[in-house]
C-alpha positions in Angstrom: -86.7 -21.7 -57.1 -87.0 -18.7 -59.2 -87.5 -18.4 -63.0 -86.4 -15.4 -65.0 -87.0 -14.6 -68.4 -84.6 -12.8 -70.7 -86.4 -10.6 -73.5 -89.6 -12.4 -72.9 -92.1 -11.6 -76.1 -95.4 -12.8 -76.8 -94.1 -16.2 -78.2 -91.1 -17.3 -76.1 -88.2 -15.6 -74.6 -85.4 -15.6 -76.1 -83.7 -17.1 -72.8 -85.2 -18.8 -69.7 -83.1 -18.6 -66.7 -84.2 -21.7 -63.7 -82.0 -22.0 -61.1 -78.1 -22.6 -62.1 -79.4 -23.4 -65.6 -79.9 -21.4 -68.7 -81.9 -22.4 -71.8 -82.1 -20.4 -75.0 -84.1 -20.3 -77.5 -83.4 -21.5 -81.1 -81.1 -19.2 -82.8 -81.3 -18.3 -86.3 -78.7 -16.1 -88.7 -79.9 -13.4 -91.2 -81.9 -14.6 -94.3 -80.1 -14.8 -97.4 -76.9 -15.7 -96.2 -74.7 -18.6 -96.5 -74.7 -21.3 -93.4 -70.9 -20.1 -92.2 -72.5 -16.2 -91.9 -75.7 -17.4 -90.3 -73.8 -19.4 -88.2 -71.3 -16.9 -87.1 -74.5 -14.3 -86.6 -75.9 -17.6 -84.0 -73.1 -18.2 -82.1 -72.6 -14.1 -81.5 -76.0 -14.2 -80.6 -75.4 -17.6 -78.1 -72.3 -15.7 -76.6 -74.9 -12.7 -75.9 -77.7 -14.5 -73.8 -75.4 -16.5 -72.1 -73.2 -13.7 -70.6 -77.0 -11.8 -70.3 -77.7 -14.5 -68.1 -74.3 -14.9 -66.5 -73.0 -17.5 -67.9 -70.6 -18.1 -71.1 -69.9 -20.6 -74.1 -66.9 -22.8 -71.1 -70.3 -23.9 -69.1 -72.5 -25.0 -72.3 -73.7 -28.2 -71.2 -75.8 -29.3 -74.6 -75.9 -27.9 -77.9 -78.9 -29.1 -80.5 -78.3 -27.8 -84.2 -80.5 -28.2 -87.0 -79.1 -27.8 -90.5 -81.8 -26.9 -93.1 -79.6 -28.9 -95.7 -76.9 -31.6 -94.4 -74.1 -30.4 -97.4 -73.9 -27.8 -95.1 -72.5 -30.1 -92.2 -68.7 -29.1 -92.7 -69.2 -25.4 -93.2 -70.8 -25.0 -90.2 -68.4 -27.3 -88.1 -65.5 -25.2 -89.4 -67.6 -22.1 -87.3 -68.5 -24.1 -84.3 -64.9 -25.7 -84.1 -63.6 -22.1 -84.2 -65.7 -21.1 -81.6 -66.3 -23.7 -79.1 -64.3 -24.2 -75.9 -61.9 -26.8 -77.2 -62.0 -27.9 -73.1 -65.1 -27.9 -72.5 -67.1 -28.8 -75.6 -70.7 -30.0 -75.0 -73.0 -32.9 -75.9 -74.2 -32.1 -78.9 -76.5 -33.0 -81.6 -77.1 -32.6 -85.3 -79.7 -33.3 -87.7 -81.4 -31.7 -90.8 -84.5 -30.2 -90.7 -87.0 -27.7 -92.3 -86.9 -24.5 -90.5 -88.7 -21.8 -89.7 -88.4 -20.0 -93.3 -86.4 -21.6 -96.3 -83.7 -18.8 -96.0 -82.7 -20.2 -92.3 -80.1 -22.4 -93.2 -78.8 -23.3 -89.2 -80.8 -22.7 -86.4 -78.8 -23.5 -83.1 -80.2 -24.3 -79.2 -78.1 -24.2 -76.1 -78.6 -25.2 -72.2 -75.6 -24.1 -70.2 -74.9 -23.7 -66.4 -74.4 -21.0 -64.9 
């Protein structure tokens, strides 16, 4: 089965492609900017890879977020509930964590079929 990489860097890729399954990397918004921006910035960014590796936001099978703060639970669920296939919503977790820099304030990872 082949494996294809979508913009592959030294460090990851930002998208791993393995048979009728995509996996993306985290995604994280600009710095600076409040968790609803960065987390409309992520799920462009989401719809993006998936469609780069044929696939779309209907066929997301799991969904990790981590929340750099957990006040900020709501405003990002009022995003992701704006966005997310109200038909075909995936298994999903939340939790809070300490990301990459202290201006990340969501940082979103998807598997979806393709």
């Amino acid at each position: 089965m082949s494996i294809r990489r979508i913009e592959p860097g030294r460090r990851m890729s930002a998208a791993v492609v393995h048979g009728n399954t995509v996996y993306l990397a985290g995604q994280v918004g600009n710095p600076g900017e409040d968790v609803s921006k960065q987390t409309e910035t992520v799920l462009a960014e989401i719809d993006r890879l998936l469609a780069e590796a044929g696939s779309d936001k209907s066929k997301i099978l799991q969904a990790t977020i981590w929340l750099a703060d957990m006040k900020d639970f709501a405003a990002m669920n009022a995003v992701w509930d704006a966005w997310v296939d109200p038909a075909n919503p995936p298994a999903r977790a939340t939790g809070e964590s300490a990301l990459a820099a202290p201006e990340y304030r969501v940082e979103i990872i998807v598997v979806a079929a393709i």
